[in-house]
N, C-alpha and C positions, 0 to 999 in steps of 0.2 A: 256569442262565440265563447265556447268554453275554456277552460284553461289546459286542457290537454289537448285540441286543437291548435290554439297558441303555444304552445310548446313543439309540436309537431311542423311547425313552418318556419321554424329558423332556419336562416339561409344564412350560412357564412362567406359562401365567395362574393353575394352582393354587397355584404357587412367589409369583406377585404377592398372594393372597387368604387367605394363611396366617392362619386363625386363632390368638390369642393362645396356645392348648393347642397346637397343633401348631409354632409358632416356638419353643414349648420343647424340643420333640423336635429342634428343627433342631442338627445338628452337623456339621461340618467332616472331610473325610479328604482326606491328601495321598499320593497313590501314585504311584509311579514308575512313569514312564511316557518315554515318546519325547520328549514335548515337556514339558523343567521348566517352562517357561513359565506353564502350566494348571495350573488349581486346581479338582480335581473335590470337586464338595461333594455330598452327601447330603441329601437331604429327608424319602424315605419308602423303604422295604427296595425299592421298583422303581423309584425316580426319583433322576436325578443328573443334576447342572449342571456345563459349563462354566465356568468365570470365565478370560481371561485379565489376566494385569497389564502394567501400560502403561511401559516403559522409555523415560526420554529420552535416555541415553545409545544404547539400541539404535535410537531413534526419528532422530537425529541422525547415527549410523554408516549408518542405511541412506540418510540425505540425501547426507553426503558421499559416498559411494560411488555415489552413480547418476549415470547415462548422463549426463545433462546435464553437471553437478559434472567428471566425469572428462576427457570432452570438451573442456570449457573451458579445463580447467588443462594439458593435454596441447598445447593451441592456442599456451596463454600461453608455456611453453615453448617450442616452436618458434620464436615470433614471437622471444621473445630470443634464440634460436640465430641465427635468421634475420636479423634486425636489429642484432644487437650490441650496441644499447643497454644502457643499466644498468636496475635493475627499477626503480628511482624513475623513469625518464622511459616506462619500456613502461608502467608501470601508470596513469600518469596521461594516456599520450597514446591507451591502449587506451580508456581513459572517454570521455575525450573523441571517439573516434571513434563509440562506441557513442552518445552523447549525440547526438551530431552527426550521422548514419546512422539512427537510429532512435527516441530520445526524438522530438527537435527537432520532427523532422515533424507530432508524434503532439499534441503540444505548441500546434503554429500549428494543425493540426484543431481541439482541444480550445476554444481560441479563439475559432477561426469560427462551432463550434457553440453555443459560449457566447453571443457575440453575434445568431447568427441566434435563437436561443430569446430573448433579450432585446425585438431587436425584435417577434418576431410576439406577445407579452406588454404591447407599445403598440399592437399591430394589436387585438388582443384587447379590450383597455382602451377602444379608439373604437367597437367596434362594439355592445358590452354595452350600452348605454345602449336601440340603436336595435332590439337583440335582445329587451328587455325589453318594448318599447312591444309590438311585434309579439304575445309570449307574451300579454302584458294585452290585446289585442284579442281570442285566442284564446283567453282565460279567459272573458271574458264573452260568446263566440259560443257555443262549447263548454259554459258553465258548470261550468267547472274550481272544485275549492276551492284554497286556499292551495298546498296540499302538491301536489298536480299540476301546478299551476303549475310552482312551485319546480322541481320535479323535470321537467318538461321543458326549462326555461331552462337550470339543469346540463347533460341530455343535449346539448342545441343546441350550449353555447359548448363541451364535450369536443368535437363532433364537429369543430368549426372549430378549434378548437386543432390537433385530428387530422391536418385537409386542408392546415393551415399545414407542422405540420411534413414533412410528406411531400414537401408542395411545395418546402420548404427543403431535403430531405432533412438534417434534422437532430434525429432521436433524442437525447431525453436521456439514454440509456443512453453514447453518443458521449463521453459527459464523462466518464466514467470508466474508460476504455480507458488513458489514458495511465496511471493507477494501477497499474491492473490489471498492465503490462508492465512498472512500474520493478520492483516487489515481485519479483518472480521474476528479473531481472535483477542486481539488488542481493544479492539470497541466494545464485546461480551466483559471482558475483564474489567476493563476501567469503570464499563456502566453501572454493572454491577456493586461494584466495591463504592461506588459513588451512592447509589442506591441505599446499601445497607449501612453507609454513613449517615446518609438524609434519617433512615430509620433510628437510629441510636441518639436522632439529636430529635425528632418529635415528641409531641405529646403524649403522645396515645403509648400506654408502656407494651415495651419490646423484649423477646427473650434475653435473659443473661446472659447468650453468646453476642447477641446481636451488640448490646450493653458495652460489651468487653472491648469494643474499639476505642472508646474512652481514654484504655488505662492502660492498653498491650501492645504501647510501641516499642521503639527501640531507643537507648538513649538521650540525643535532645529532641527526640518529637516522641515522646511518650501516648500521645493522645494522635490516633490517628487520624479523628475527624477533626480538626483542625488545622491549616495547611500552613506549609512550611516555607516561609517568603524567601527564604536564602540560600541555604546550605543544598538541599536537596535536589532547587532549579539548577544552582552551579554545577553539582556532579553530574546529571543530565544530560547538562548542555559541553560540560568536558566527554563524556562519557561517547553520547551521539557523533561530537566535531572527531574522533579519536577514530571512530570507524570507517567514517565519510573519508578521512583524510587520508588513512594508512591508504587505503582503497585507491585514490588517487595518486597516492607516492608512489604505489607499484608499476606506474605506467604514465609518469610522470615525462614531458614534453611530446606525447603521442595520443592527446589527447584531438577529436576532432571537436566540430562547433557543438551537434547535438551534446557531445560529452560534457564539452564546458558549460552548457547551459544548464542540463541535468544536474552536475555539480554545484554549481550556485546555486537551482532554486532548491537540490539538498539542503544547501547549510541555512537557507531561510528558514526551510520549515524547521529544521530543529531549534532556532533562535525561536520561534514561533512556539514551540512544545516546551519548551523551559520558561517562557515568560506564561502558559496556561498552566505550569506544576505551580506558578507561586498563588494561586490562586485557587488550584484544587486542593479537598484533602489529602493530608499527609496517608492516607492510604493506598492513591491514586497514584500519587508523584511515587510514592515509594518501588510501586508495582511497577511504573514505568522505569526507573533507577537499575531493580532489577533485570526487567528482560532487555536492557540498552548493556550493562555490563555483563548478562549472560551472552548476547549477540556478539557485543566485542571480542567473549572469551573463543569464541567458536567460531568467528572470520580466521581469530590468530593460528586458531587450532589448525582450521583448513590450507593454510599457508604453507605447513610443513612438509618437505617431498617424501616424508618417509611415511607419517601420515595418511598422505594423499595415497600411497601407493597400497597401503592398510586397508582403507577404505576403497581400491579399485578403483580411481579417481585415475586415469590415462594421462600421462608426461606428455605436455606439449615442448612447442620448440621454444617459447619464450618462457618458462616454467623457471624461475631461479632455485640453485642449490643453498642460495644466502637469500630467502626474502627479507627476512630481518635485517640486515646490514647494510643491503639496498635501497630497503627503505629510508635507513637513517641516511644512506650517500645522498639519496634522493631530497630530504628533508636538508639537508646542506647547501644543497645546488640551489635548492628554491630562495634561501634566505640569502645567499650568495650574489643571487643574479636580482634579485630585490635593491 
């Protein structure tokens, strides 16, 4: 029997249904083969399993190393060829352009559709009253029981939720688009910069831009491939908690469970991203430092109702004309009731 025959008779659902006598018999063979990776296992004299095993170092070398990753960092370079700048002001002014080019935008969207879902939820709210009389006339023409009832006044108010958003054009999936784009933006960046650190610090000699991370930081972290155990994770981790937090003082005691959950496991992970800046290079932390206090600046921005109303961003009914001050009553009450 050949080995592509063997390979052709694995059978998994008998491999899932092993009886207790048979998972005796089960044993392990490891043979050299092309790929070390795979672990062929044995079940019964005609049946064998793949298993591969999961590397994070190989899982992360194929990150770094792809199209996107390579691209970026090859950009970044040129841009400092190209510009002359030192990498503290490319890397903070490249954020900032990204921010400003393509967060920003994605950001006043996220907004609009917050708000337009907000209102048509008081559109909603006034009409359910005069939705329900109607079903109760139709209960008792029709002789609906309870449950038909119910269950048609559900369908009705889904479909006018439906014809609202449409009308608004504003899907709630809309609100999670700017997520969706920082995540993979923030990974290109950091890998990258992480990357071209590794590079500056190997053997094998690298161009003079590459070089210049060395020497082109900023005050006490002068050397960007070298990372920064203190100063840099604290701003971070002030930086991050300062946006998580305003966020929640806005709407502070109306928070439900999902909220409060979300919120906690917020502030873990940013306790989590500040103790990983004291350990990456100072290029990495820096770059996160940045787009965490360009975020901050652009939550506060969006707060504004004059602002908001700049940007076409729709007045809701819980929209304060004092967010700012709000907040601060709200930051009182917390420590208050503490």
């Amino acid at each position: 029997m050949n080995a592509m025959h063997l390979i052709n008779t694995v059978n998994f659902k008998k491999f899932r249904t092993l009886s207790s006598l048979q998972s005796k018999l089960y044993h392990q063979f490891h043979f050299r083969n092309p790929h070390p990776k795979c672990i062929i296992s044995r079940i019964s004299p005609g049946t064998i399993i793949f298993s591969r095993h999961f590397s994070y170092v190989e899982f992360y070398t194929g990150i770094a190393q792809s199209t996107p990753i390579v691209s970026f960092q090859n950009t970044l370079v040129d841009l400092h060829q190209f510009t002359g700048l030192p990498w503290w002001a490319l890397i903070m002014l490249t954020t900032l352009s990204i921010r400003s080019a393509i967060v920003f935008p994605l950001a006043i969207h996220q907004n609009q559709v917050i708000a337009r879902l907000a209102n048509i939820n008081v559109e909603i709210g006034k009409l359910a009253p005069e939705l329900n009389k109607e079903v109760n006339i139709a209960k008792a023409m029709f002789k609906w029981d309870e449950t038909k009832a119910k269950k048609v006044f559900r369908k009705q108010l889904r479909d006018i939720h439906r014809g609202f958003v449409i009308r608004d054009n504003c899907h709630p999936f809309k609100t999670v688009l700017l997520g969706l784009l920082q995540i993979p933006v923030w990974i290109i960046f950091s890998v990258s910069l992480r990357n071209l650190t590794f590079m500056s610090q190997g053997i094998n000699p690298v161009s003079e831009s590459v070089a210049g991370l060395k020497t082109e930081g900023l005050l006490w972290f002068s050397d960007l491939t070298s990372p920064d155990h203190i100063i840099i994770p604290a701003l971070i981790l002030f930086v991050n908690l300062a946006v998580t937090e305003i966020h929640a003082l806005r709407n502070i005691g109306k928070g439900s469970l999902p909220q409060k959950i979300l919120l906690n496991t917020s502030r873990v992970i940013i306790v989590v991203i500040a103790a990983a800046a004291t350990i990456n290079p100072s290029s990495v932390s820096f770059y996160w430092l940045c787009s965490s206090t360009f975020g901050l600046g652009q939550n506060m921005l969006l707060m504004i109702p004059k602002v908001r109303r700049i940007l076409r961003i729709p007045s809701t009914a819980k929209e304060s004309s004092t967010p700012f001050r709000d907040i601060a009553a709200n930051f009182k009450k917390r420590f208050n009731k503490e």
